[in-house]
C-alpha positions as CSV (number, residue, x, y, z in Angstrom):
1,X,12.5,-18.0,-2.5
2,X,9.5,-16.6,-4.4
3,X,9.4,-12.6,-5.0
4,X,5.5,-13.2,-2.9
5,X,7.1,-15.1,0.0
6,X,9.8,-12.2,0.3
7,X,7.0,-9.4,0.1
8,X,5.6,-11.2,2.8
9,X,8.5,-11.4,4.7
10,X,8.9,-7.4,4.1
11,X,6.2,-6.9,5.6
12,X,7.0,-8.8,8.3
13,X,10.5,-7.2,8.7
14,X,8.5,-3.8,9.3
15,X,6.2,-5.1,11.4
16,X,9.0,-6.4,13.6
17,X,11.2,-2.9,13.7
18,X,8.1,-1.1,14.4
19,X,7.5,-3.3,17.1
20,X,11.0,-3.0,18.8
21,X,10.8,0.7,18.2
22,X,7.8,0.9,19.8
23,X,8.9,-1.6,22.7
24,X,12.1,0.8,23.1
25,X,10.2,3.9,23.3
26,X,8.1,2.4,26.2
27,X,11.2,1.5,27.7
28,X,13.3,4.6,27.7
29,X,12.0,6.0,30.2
30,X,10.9,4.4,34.1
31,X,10.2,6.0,37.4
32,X,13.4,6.5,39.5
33,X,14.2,3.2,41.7
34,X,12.6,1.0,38.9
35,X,13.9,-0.7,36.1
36,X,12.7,-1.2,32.5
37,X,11.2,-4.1,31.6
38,X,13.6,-4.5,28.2
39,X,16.8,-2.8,28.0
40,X,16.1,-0.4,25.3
41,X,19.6,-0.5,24.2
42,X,19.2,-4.3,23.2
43,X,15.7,-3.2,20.9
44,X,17.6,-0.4,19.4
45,X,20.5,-3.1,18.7
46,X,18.1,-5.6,17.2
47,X,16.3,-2.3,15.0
48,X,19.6,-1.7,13.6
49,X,20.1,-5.3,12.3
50,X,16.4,-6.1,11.3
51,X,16.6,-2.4,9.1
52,X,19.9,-3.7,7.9
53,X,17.9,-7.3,7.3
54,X,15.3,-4.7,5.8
55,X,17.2,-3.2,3.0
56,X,18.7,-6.2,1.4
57,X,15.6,-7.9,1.3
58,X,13.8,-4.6,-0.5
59,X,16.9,-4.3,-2.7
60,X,16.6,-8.0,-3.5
61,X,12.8,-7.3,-4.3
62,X,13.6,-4.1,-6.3
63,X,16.5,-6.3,-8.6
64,X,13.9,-8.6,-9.8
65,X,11.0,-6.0,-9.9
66,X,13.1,-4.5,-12.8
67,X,14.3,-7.8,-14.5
68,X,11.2,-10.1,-14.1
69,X,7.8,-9.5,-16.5
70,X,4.2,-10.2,-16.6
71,X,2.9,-12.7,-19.8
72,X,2.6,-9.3,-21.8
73,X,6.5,-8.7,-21.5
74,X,5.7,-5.5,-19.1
75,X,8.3,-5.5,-16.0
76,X,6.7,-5.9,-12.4
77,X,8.2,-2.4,-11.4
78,X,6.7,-0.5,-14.3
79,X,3.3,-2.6,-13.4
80,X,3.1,-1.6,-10.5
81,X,3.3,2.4,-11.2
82,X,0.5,1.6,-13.7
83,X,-1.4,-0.3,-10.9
84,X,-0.8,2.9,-8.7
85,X,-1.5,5.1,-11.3
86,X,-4.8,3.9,-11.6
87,X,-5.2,4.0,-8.2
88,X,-5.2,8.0,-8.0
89,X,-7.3,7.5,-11.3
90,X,-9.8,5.7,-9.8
91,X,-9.9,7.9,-6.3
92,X,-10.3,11.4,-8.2
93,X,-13.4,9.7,-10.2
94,X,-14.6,8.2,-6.8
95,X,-14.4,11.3,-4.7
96,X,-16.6,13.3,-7.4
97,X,-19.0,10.8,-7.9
98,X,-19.1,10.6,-4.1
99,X,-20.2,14.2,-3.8
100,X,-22.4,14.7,-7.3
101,X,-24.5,11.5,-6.2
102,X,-25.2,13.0,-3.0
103,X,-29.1,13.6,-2.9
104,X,-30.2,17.2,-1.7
105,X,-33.5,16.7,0.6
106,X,-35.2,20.1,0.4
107,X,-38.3,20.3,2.7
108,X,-39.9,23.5,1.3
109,X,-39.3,25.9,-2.0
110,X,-37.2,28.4,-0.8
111,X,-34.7,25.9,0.2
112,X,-31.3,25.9,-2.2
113,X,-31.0,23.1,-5.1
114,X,-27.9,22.0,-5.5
115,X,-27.8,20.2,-9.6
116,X,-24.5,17.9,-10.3
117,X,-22.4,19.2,-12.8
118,X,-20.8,15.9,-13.9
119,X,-22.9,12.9,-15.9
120,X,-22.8,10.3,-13.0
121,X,-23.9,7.1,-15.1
122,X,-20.4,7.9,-17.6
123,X,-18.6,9.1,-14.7
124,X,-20.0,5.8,-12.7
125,X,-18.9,3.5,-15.3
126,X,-15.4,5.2,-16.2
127,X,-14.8,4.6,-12.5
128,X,-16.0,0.8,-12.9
129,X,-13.6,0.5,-16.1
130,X,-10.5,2.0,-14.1
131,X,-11.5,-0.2,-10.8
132,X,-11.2,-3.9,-13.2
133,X,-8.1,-2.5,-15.3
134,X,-6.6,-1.8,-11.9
135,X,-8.0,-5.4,-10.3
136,X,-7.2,-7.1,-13.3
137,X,-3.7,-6.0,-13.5
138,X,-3.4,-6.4,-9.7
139,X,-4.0,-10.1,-10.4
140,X,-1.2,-10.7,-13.2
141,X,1.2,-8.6,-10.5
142,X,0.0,-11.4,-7.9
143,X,0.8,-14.5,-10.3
144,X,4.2,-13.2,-11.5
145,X,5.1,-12.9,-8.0
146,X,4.1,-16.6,-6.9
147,X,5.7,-17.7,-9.8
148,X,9.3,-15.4,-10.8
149,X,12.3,-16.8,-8.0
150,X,14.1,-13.7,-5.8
151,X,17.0,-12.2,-7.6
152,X,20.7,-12.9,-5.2
């Protein structure tokens, strides 16, 4: 199995416990005289062995996150803290250029002018230059996957 096919199947692993926990919550508790539609004994049962399912599999994922590398000889686990790295990178520069590009409409003189206090065009395109690093290295993440086989 390919390191993508079992981060899809992660993902489909949570969805599944979430969906049982959710089926057993709904479950656990029925107006006196009627029964529940599932046994929420059963869902809890089949949680337990789709988490236990669960933890393999991310072990399994972690393993070869530490062993298997991108083309520049970079592992996939310490890619990805880059990738998120530049994620927060990219929100701080997004969330003030969010608020200093905001236009002030003032209808009269006396009204308050509010001035940025940041260059928006650098800030603009440092935010631009984090955003392709961060797609960029997304991308070689994405092809190692597809192509680096699931460590046993």
């Amino acid at each position: 199995m390919k390191l993508a096919e079992a981060l899809l199947e992660r993902k489909n692993l949570k969805d599944k416990v979430d969906n049982l926990r959710s089926r057993a919550y709904q479950n656990a508790l029925v107006q006196e005289g009627d029964a529940p539609a599932e046994v929420p004994a059963d869902l809890l049962r089949e949680v337990n062995e789709t988490v236990h399912e669960l933890g393999v599999l991310i072990r399994r994922i972690n393993a070869t996150n530490n062993v298997a590398t991108l083309a520049n000889g970079v592992t996939i686990s310490a890619a990805i803290v880059q990738r998120d790295m530049l994620d927060l990178r990219y929100t701080a520069l997004d969330q003030v250029l969010n608020r200093a590009a905001v236009r002030q409409d003032r209808y009269t003189r006396n009204e308050v002018k509010f001035v940025s206090t940041v260059d928006v065009v650098a800030l603009r395109n440092e935010a631009d230059a984090v955003a392709k690093e961060r797609r960029e290295l997304d991308a070689q993440i994405q092809a190692t996957n597809w192509a680096v086989d699931l460590v046993e």
